[in-house]
DRENSEBA-84115 format. One record per residue (C-alpha): residue in three letters; y, x, z. Coordinates in steps of 0.001 Angstrom, whole numbers, padded with zeros to 6 digits, always signed. Each point is the difference from the previous one (the first is absolute). Example, Ala and Ser with C-alpha at 12.3 -4.5 7.8 and 13.67 -1.06 7.14 Angstrom:
// DRENSEBA-84115
ALA-004500+012300+007800 SER+003440+001370-000660 
END
This chain:
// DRENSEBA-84115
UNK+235540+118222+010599 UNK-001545-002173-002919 UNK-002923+002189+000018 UNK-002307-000171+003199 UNK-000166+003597+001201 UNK-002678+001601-000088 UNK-001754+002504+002112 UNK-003254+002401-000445 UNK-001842+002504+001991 UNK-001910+002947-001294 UNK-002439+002144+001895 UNK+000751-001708+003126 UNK-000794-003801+001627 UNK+002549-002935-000506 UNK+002283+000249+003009 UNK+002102-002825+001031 UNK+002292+001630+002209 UNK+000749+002608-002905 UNK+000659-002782-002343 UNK+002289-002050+002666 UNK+001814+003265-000295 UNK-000010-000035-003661 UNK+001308-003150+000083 UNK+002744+000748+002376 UNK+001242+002545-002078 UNK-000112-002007-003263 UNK+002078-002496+001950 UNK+002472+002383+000486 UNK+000066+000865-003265 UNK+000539-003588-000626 UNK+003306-000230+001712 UNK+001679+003315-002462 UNK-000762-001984-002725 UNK-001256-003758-000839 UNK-000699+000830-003730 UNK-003430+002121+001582 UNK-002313-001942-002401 UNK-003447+002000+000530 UNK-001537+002256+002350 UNK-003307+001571+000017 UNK-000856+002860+003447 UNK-002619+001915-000719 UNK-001222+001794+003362 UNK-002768+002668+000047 UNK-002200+002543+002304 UNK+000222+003280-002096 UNK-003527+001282-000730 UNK-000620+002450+003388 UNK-000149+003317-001575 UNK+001828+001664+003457 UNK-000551+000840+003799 UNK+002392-002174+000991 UNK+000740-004004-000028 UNK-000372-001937-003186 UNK+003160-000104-001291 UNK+001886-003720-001944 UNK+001382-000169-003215 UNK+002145-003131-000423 UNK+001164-001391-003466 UNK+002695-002977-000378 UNK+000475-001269-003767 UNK+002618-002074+000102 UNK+001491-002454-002714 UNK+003472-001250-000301 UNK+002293-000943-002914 UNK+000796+002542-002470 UNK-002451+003178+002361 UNK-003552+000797+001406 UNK+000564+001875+002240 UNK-003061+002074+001510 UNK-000173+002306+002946 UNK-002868+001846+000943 UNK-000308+002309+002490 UNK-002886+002816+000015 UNK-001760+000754+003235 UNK+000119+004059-000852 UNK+003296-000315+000654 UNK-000080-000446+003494 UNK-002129-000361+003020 UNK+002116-002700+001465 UNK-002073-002247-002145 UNK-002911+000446+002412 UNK+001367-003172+001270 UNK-000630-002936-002080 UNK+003409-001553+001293 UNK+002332+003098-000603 UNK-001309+000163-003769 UNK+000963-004073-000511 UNK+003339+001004+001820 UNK+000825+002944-002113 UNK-001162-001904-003422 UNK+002067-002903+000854 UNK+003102+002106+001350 UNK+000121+001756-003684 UNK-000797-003418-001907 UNK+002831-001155+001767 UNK+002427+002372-001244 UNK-001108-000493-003850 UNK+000751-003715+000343 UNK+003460+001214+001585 UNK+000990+002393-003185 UNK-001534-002681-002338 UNK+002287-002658+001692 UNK+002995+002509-000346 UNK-000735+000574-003579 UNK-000140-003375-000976 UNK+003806-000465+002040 UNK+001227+002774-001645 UNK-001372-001194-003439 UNK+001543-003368+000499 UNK+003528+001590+001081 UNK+000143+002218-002842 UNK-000353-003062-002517 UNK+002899-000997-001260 UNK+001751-003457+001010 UNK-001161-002978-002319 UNK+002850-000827-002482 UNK+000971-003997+000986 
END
């Protein structure tokens, strides 16, 4: 990546052991694609306005040639993001998939180019 990552917490503490996870996951982003040339995580504690756990909202921005891709994932939408870990998880599962269709566009940009006269 030629820009350090970058990672911020809202409404919560700095937690290394969520941002070893962060990491991990932007490693394995890492080995889809080695033109990855940004990423910023933004991880937050949703203001608690319910009976029930706080619930994550995780956002990935994420810069490569030609996209930014960004993925954010609202904590309304489901109570598995009670858990800190399953919120990363789920963010990083669906940034993972944009890079995929990204890197398939590109392919199927490049195929449909037609051959260079010589």
């Amino acid at each position: 990546m030629q820009i350090p990552m970058q990672i911020t917490f809202r409404g919560m503490d700095p937690s290394p052991a969520v941002e070893e996870r962060v990491r991990g996951e932007v490693a394995k982003l890492e080995t889809y694609s080695d033109r990855i040339t940004g990423c910023h995580v933004v991880v937050e504690k949703a203001q608690h306005r319910h009976h029930q756990g706080d619930l994550f909202h995780v956002r990935v921005d994420l810069t490569m040639p030609g996209a930014e891709l960004v993925v954010k994932r609202d904590p309304a939408e489901r109570r598995s993001h009670e858990d800190v870990y399953v919120a990363v998880r789920d963010s990083f599962d669906a940034t993972r998939r944009q890079v995929m269709d990204h890197i398939r566009r590109i392919r199927d940009q490049a195929r449909q180019e037609p051959a260079g006269r010589g």
